[in-house]
Structures are given as C-alpha cells and as structure tokens.
C-alpha positions in Angstrom: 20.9 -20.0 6.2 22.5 -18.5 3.3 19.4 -18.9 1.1 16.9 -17.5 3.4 19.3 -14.6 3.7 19.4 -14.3 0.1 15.9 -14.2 -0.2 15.4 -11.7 2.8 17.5 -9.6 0.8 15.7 -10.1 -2.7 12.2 -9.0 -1.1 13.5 -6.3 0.9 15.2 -4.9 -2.0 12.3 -5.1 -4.5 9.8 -3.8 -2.3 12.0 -0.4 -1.6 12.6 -0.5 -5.2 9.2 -0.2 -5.8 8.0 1.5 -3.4 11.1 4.4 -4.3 9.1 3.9 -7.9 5.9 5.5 -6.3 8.1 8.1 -5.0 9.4 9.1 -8.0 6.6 9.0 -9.8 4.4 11.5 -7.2 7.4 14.0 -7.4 6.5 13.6 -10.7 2.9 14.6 -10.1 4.2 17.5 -7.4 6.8 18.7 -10.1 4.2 19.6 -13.0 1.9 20.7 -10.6 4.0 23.7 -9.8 4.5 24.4 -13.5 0.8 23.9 -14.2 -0.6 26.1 -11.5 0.1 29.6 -10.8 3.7 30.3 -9.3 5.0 30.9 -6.0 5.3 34.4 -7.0 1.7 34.7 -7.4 1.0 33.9 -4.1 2.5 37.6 -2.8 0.2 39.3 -5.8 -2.4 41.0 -4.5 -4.2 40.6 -7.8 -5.5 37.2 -9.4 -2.9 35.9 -12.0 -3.5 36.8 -15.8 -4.0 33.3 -16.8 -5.1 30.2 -16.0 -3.7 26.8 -15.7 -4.8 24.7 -18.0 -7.9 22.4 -16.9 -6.8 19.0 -19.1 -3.2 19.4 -17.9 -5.0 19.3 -14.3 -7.2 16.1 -15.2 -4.4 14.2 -16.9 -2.4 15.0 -13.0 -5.6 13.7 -11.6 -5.9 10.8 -13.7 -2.0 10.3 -12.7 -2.8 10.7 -8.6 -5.1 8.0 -9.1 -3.5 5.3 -10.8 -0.5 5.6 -8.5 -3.0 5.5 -5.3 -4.0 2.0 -7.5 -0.9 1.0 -7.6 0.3 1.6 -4.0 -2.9 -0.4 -3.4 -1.9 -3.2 -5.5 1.7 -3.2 -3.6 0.0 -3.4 -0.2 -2.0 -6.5 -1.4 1.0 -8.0 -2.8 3.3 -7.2 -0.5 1.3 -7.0 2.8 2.2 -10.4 4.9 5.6 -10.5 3.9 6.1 -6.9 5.2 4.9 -7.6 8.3 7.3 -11.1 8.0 10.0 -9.3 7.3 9.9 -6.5 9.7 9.0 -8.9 12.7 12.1 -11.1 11.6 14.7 -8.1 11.5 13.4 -6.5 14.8 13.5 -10.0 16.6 17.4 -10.6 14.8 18.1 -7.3 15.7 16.8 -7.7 19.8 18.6 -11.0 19.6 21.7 -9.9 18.3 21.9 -6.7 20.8 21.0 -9.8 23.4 24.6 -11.5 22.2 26.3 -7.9 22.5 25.2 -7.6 26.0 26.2 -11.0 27.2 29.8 -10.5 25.7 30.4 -7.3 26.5 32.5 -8.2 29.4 35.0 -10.2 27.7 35.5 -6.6 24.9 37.7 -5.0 27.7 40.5 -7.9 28.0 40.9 -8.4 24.5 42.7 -5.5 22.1 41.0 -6.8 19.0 37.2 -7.5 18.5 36.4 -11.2 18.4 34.6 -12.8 15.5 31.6 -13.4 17.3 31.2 -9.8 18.3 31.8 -8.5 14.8 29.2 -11.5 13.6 26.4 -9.5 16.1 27.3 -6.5 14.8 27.3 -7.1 11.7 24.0 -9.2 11.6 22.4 -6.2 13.9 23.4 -3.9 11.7 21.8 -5.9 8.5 18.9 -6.3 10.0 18.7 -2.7 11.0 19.2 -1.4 7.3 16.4 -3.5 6.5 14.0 -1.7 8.5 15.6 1.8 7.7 15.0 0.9 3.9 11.3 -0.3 4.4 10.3 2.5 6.8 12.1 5.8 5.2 10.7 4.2 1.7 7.3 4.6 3.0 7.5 7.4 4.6 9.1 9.8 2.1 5.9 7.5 -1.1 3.5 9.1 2.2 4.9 12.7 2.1 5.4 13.4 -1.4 1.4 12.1 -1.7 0.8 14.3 0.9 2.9 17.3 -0.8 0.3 17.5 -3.8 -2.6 18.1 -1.6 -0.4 20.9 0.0 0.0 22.0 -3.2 -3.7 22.4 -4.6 -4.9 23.9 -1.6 -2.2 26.8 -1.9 -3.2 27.1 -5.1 -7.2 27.0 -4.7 -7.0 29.7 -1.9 -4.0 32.2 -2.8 -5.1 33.0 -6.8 -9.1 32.3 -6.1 -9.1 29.9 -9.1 -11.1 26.2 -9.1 -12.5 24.8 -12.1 -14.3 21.5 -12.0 -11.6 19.5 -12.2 -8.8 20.9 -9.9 -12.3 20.9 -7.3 -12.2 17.2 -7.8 -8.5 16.7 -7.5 -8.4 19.0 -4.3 -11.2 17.1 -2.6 -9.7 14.0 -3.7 -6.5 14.7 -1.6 -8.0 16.5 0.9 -11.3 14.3 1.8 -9.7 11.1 1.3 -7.8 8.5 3.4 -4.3 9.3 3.8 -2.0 7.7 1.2 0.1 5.3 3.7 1.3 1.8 3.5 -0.1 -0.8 5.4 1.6 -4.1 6.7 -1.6 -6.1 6.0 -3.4 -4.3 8.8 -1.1 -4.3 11.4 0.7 -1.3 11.5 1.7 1.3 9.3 5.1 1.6 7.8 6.4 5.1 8.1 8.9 6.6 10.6 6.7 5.9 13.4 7.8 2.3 12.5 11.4 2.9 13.2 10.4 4.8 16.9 7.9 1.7 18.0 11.4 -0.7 17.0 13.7 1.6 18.8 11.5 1.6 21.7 11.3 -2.5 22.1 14.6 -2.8 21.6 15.5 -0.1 24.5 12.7 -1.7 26.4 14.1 -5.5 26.3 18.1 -4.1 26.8 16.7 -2.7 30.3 14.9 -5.8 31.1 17.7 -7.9 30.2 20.3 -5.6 32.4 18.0 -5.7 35.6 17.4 -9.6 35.3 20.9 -10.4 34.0 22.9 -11.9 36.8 26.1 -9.5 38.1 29.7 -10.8 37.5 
C-alpha cells in the first residue's frame, strides 16, 4: 500500500511538473509577444503605430508556439492512460472515502475528539482530492495561457492594421486550429470541467447513498 502510494504520488507530481513546464514556457511566448507587437497604448491611437514589430522576432514566437504544441502532444502520448488511471483511482478513493464519512458520522456527536478512522477518511479524501486539483488546474491554466496568445495576435492584427506573412501564419495557426487541451487518452479532457463532472458524481452517489442507507 505504501508503495503504490508512493508511486501515485511520483506520477502525479511529474506530470503537474511538466505540464506547469508548458505553462511557463507559453507565458513565455505571451510575455514577448506584448513586447514584440505594438503596445496596449496603441490600441487607443487613432493612427497606425510608427513602427513595426519585427517579422523574425514573430517567426522565432511561431517557431516557439509550435514546438510547445509538440511537446504537449508528446506528454498526452506519454502520459495519456495513466491520467485517466489516476484520475479514476482518486475520484473512486475519494467517493469511497466520503462513503466511510457518511457511515460514521453518527458516532462524531458522542465523542469530543475525532477518532483515527475519521481522521484516516479525511485525510485520504483529502489526498486524493489534491490530486485531481493539481492535474486539472495544471491543465487548465497550460490551455488558457495557449489560448492567451491567440487573444493576443488578433488584438494586434485588427487594432494597428499590421499582418505580415508571418504573424498571418501565426494568427491563423491559433485561430484555425484545434484548441490546445489535454486529453486523458480520449476520454475526457482535463481542465476545470474535470473538477465539476468529479464534484458532480461525488454529490450524486452521497444522495444515493443517504436515500438507500438504512435510518438509525
């Protein structure tokens, strides 16, 4: 038991740590972006900005966009199955720990400390829900930022009236292509919506349980 939650632990931690990789690496992207193209400020000019951004600067960000798009792919390849392993097994310790919380919470009232196996529940519910909140606001915030630099371009394309060649390409490569997201090997999408659809079971199989449970 130790060892598998060990493990758990290993692969949950180096996926966010990766995944937190892409996100810092896209801010990156979104950071020189807005010192490459024309500033916020421009945006309120009536008339087009003196100069111009510089076209190589906004190939080498293209050039950037794509290899960490690569590399996302890569992690979904790597990582896919045991995503969906690993969120299946925290939401089912987390339903089956609530499940123990429920059953004992009549004997919390006659007792002025918490008992270890209550505090064991709790603890193990709330492990397995920092799992989830790791893998899901990971992804989510890699998702945005990717999302950010298509923001970006746009603003930039349609406030100032500049497009060369190659901030055309960028923009329709943010703009016309699949959403940067990952994917649990197909199954689902891990993103906040991730955390709602757990919430929701969870709620879901509590109710259930209540109306079935017998009354003491």
């Amino acid at each position: 038991m130790a060892l598998f939650l060990l493990l758990d632990s290993m692969i949950t931690l180096q996926f966010t740590l990766l995944v937190l990789e892409l996100w810092t690496r896209f801010r990156s992207i979104n950071a020189n972006l807005l010192k490459v193209l024309p500033s916020r400020r421009s945006f309120l000019q009536l008339e087009a900005p003196t100069w111009l951004p510089s076209a190589t600067r906004v190939r080498h960000l293209r050039d950037a966009y794509l290899a960490l798009a690569r590399a996302l792919d890569l992690l979904q390849d790597h990582f896919g199955l045991t995503v969906v392993f690993v969120v299946a097994s925290s939401l089912g310790g987390a339903t089956a720990k609530a499940y123990d919380l429920l059953s004992m919470q009549l004997s919390w009232p006659s007792h002025g400390v918490v008992q270890i196996p209550v505090a064991y529940s709790l603890i193990s519910m709330a492990y397995n829900c920092l799992k989830l909140l790791m893998m899901a606001l990971s992804c989510a915030a890699v998702k945005d930022a990717a999302a950010t630099t298509g923001v970006l371009l746009l603003r930039s394309s349609v406030s100032c009236g500049w497009c060369c060649t190659d901030l055309k390409a960028f923009l329709q490569l943010t703009r016309h292509s699949h959403p940067l997201s990952f994917s649990a090997a197909g199954f689902f999408t891990v993103d906040r919506r991730l955390l709602v659809s757990a919430v929701a079971v969870l709620v879901t199989y509590l109710v259930i349980l209540q109306q079935i449970a017998p009354h003491q």
